[in-house]
Structure formats: structure tokens, C-alpha cells
C-alpha positions as CSV (number, residue, x, y, z in Angstrom):
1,X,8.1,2.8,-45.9
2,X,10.3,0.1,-44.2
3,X,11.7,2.7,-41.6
4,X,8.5,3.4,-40.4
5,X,7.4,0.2,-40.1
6,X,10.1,0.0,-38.1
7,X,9.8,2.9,-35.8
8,X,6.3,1.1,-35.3
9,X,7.3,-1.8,-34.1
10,X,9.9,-0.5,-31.9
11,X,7.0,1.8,-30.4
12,X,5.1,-0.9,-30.3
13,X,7.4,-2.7,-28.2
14,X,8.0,-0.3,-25.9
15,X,4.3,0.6,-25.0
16,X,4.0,-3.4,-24.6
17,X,7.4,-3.2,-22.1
18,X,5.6,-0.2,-20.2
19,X,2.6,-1.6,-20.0
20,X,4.1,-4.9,-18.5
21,X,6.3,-2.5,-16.3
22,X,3.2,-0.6,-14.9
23,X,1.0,-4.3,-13.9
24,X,3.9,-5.9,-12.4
25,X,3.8,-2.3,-10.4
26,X,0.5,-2.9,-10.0
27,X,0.9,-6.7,-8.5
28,X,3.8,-5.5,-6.3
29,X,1.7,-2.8,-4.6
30,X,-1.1,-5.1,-4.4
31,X,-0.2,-8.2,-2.8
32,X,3.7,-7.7,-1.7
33,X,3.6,-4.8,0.0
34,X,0.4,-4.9,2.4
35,X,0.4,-5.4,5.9
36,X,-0.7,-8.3,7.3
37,X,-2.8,-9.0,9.8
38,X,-2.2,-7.2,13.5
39,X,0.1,-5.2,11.7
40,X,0.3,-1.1,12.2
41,X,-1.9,0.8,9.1
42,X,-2.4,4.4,8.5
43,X,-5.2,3.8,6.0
44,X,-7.2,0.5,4.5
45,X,-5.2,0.5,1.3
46,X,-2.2,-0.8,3.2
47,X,-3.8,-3.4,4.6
48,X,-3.7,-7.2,2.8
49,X,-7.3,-7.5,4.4
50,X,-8.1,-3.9,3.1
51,X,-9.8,-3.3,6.5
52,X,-8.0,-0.4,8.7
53,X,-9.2,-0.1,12.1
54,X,-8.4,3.4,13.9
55,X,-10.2,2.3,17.2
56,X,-9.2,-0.1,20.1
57,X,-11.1,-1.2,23.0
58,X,-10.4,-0.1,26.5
59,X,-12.7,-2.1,28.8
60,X,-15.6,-2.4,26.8
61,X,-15.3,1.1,24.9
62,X,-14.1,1.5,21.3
63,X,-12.1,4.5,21.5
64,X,-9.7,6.4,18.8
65,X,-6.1,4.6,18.9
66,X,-3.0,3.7,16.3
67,X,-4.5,1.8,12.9
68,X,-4.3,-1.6,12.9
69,X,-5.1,-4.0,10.1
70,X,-7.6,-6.4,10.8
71,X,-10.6,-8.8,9.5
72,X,-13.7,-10.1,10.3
73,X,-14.6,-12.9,12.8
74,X,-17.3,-14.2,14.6
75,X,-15.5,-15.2,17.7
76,X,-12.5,-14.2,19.9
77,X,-10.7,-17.7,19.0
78,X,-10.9,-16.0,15.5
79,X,-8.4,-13.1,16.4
80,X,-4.7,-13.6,17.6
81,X,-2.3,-11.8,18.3
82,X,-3.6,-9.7,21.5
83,X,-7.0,-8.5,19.4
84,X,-10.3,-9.8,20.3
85,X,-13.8,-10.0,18.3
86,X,-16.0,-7.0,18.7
87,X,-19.4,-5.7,17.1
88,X,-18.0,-2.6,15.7
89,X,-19.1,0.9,16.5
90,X,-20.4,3.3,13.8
91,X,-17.5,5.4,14.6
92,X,-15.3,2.1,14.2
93,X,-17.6,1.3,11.0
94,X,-16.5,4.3,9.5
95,X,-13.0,3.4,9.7
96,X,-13.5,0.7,7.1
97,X,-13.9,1.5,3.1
98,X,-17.8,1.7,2.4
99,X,-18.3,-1.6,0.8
100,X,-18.3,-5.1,2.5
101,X,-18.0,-3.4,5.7
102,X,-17.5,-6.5,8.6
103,X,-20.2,-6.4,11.4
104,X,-17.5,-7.5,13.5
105,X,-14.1,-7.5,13.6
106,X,-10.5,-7.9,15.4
107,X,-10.3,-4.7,17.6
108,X,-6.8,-4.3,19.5
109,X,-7.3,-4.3,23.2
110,X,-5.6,-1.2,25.3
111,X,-5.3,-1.6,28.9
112,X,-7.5,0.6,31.7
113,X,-5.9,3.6,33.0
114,X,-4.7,3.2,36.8
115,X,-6.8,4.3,39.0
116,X,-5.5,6.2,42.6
């Protein structure tokens, strides 16, 4: 009887160790290692803000560009960093995970093709 309450507790403890393991995974990947804001995203999930935008503007189009991670505003002084407040398309809506969707956002601004 004493040798499996033993191998219990040393079960025990090492469900209790991976469990600890797995949050502080968990934590990491959740708070450490998220772009911040401006930064270069491939999907919302890598993004601090959790908001992935897959669109720039070029003049006053939203067109398809590079992911950048962004957040809401309600004016241009809002955004740094070269991006400037925009409503937000339904094409750029659906860049954005379903829920608490921003009405407008950061949007990174691409220059005008020359013209001859």
C-alpha cells in the first residue's frame, strides 16, 4: 500500500508540473510574443491588439496589402507610426476576427502609383 501511495503522489506531481508547464506556455504565447502595434502580422492571433489588418489605403481606396497589426481610433492623432484612422471597408471588416470588430481603425497608408 505505501508504494502506491507513492507512485500517486509522484503522478500527482508531475501532472501538477505539466500543467504549470502548459499555462506558463500559455502566458508566453499570449502576451510575450505578440506584435505590437504597426508591426507586420500574417493573422489576428499574432497581434497584442488581436486585430490584423490585410488592407492599406492608397489615396482614399482600401486595397489588399502586407498584414499589419492595428487598433481602433476615432481620429488620425490616434494612429502613429505612418497609419491613419479609416472607416473600414467590409472587405477590410473581414480581415478582423468576428467579434468586437472596430468601425474604424489604423489602416497603413501606401503611396499613389506614378503617373506618366
Amino acid at each position: 500500500m505505501g508504494r502506491l501511495r507513492e507512485a500517486s503522489r509522484l503522478l500527482g506531481a508531475l501532472v501538477i508540473g505539466i500543467l504549470f508547464l502548459v499555462a506558463a506556455g500559455l502566458v508566453w504565447f499570449r502576451v510575450l510574443d505578440k506584435g505590437k502595434y504597426g508591426t507586420d502580422c500574417e493573422y489576428s492571433l499574432a497581434c497584442r491588439s488581436m486585430a490584423c489588418l490585410h488592407h492599406a489605403l492608397r489615396g482614399e481606396a482600401q486595397v489588399t496589402a502586407a498584414g499589419v497589426c492595428t487598433r481602433s481610433c476615432a481620429t488620425d492623432a490616434e494612429c502613429d507610426g505612418g497609419l491613419r484612422c479609416v472607416a473600414l471597408s467590409d472587405a477590410s471588416l473581414d480581415d478582423l476576427p468576428p467579434v468586437f470588430r472596430p468601425v474604424r481603425a489604423c489602416m497603413r497608408v501606401e503611396p499613389l502609383p506614378a503617373t506618366r
